[in-house]
C-alpha positions as CSV (number, residue, x, y, z in Angstrom):
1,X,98.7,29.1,-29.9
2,X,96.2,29.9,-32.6
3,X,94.5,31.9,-30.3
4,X,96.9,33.8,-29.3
5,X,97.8,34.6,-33.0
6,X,93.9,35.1,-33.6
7,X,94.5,37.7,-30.8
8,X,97.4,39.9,-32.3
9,X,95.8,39.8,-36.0
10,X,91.9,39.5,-36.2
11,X,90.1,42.2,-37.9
12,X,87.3,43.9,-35.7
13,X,84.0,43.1,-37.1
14,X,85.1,40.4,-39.4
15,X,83.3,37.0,-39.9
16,X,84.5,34.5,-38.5
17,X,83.7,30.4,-38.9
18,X,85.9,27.9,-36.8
19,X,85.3,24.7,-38.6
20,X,85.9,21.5,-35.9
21,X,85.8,23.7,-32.9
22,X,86.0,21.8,-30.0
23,X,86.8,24.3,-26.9
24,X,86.3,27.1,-29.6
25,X,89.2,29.0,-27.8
26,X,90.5,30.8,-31.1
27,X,86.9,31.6,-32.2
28,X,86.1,33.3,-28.7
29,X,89.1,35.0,-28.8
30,X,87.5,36.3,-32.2
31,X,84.7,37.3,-30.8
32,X,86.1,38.6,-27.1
33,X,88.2,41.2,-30.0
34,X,85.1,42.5,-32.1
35,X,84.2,39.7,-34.8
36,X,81.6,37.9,-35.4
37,X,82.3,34.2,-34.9
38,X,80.0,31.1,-35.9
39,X,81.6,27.9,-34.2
40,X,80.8,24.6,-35.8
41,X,81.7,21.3,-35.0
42,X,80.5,17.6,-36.0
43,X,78.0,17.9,-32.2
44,X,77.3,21.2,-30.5
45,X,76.0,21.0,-26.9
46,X,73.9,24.3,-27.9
47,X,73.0,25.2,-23.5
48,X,77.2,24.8,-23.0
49,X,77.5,27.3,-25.4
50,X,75.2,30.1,-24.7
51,X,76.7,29.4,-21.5
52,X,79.9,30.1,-22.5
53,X,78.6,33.5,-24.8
54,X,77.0,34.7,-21.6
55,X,80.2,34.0,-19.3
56,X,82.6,35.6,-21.3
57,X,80.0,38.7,-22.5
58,X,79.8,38.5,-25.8
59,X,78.0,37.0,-29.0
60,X,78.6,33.5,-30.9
61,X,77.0,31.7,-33.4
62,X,77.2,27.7,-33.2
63,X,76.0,25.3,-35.5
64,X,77.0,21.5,-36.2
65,X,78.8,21.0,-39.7
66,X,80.5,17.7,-40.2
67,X,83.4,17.5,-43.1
68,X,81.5,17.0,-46.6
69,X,78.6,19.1,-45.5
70,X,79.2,22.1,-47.8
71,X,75.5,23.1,-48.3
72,X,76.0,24.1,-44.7
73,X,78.7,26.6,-45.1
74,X,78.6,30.4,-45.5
75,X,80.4,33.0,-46.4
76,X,82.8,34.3,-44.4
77,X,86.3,36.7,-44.2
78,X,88.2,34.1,-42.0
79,X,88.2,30.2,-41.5
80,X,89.8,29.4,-37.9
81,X,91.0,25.2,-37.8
82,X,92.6,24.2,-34.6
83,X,94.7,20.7,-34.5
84,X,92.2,18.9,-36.9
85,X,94.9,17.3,-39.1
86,X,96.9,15.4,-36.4
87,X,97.9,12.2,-38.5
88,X,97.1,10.7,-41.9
89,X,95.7,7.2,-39.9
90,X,93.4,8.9,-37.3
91,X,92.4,12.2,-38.9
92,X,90.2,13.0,-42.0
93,X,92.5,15.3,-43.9
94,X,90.8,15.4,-46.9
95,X,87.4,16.0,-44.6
96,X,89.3,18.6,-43.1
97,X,90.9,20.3,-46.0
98,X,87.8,19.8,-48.6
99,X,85.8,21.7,-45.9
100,X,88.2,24.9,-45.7
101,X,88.2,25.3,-49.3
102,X,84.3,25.2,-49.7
103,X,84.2,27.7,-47.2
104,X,86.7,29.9,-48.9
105,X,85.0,29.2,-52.3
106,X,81.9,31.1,-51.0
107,X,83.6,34.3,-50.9
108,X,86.4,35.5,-52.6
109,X,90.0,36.8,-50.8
110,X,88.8,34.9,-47.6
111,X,91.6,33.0,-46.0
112,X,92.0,30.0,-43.4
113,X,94.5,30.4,-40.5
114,X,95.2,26.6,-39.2
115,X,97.3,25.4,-36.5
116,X,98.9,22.4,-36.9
117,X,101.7,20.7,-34.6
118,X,104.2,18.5,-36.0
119,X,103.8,14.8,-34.8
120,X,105.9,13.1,-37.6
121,X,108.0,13.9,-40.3
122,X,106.9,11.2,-42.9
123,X,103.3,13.1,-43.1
124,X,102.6,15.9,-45.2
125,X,99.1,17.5,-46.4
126,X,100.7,19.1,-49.2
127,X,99.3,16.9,-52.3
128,X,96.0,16.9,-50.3
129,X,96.2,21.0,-50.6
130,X,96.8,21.3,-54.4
131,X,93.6,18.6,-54.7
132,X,91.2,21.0,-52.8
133,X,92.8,23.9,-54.6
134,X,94.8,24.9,-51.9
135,X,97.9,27.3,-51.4
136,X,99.7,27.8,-47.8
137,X,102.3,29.6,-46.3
138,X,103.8,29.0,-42.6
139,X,103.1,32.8,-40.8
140,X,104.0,31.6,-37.4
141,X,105.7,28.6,-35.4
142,X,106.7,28.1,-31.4
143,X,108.1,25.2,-29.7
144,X,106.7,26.9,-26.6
145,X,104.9,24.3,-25.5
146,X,107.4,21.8,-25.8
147,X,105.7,20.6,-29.1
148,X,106.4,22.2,-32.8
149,X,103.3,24.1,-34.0
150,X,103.1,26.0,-36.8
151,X,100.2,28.5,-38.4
152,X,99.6,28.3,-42.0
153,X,97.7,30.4,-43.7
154,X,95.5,29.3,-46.3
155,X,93.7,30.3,-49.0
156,X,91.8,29.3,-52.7
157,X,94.7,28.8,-55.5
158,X,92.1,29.6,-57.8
159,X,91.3,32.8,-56.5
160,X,93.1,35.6,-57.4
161,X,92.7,38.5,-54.7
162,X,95.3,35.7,-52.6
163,X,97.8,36.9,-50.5
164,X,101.5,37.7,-52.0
């Protein structure tokens, strides 16, 4: 879903970092539409994805960044997160989250699109946002799949060229 999104709204020759990446389906989406896309996850397998780059005729970045690692992040117009946050129990959402909003930090009006599907009602990231200086709105949701996924956008509460 989030690629599809990425799809209809990316800015040609925007930058681009997909934090936890796994397939990196939304970041080569990016990049198949004109931006320039780093793709990052905890392990890279560095010959898949030239591979990959080569396949589909076009250019990525990849490095490995784990959660915490924020001397490894860069600057960047957009912050691509795939079904990272899938429970409070198994997922680091405060990994997650604390990761977005040093990458948003570095450069001001940058914003985070993130898909996340619904697995229970009793969890909810929102006091994790307003401790990593968070703010979210819901742009997009399908049940599609069968499952309810929504796209939030994200950006820095602190920083003040934010979307209305």
């Amino acid at each position: 879903m989030l690629a599809d999104f990425v799809r209809r709204n990316i800015t040609p020759c925007s930058s681009v970092l997909e934090l936890g990446c796994g397939t990196g389906l939304p970041g080569l989406v990016a990049a198949k539409c004109g931006a320039f896309v780093t793709l990052s996850d905890a392990t890279m397998d560095y010959k898949y994805w030239r591979k990959v780059a080569e396949l589909n005729n076009t250019q990525i970045a990849y490095t490995e960044i784990k959660y915490y690692e924020s001397e490894k992040l860069f600057p960047v117009d957009l912050v691509l997160a795939s079904d990272l946050i899938y429970d409070s129990e198994e997922s680091d959402v405060d990994g997650v989250l604390s990761s977005i909003s040093d990458a948003l930090s570095r450069k001001p009006g940058s914003k985070c699109w993130m898909a996340h599907q619904i697995r229970s009602s009793a969890h909810s990231v929102a006091d994790n946002l307003v401790f990593w200086d968070l703010k979210a709105r819901k742009i997009e949701s399908s049940t599609s799949t069968g499952h309810d996924i929504n796209i939030y956008e994200l950006w820095r509460s602190i920083d003040h060229s934010a979307p209305c």
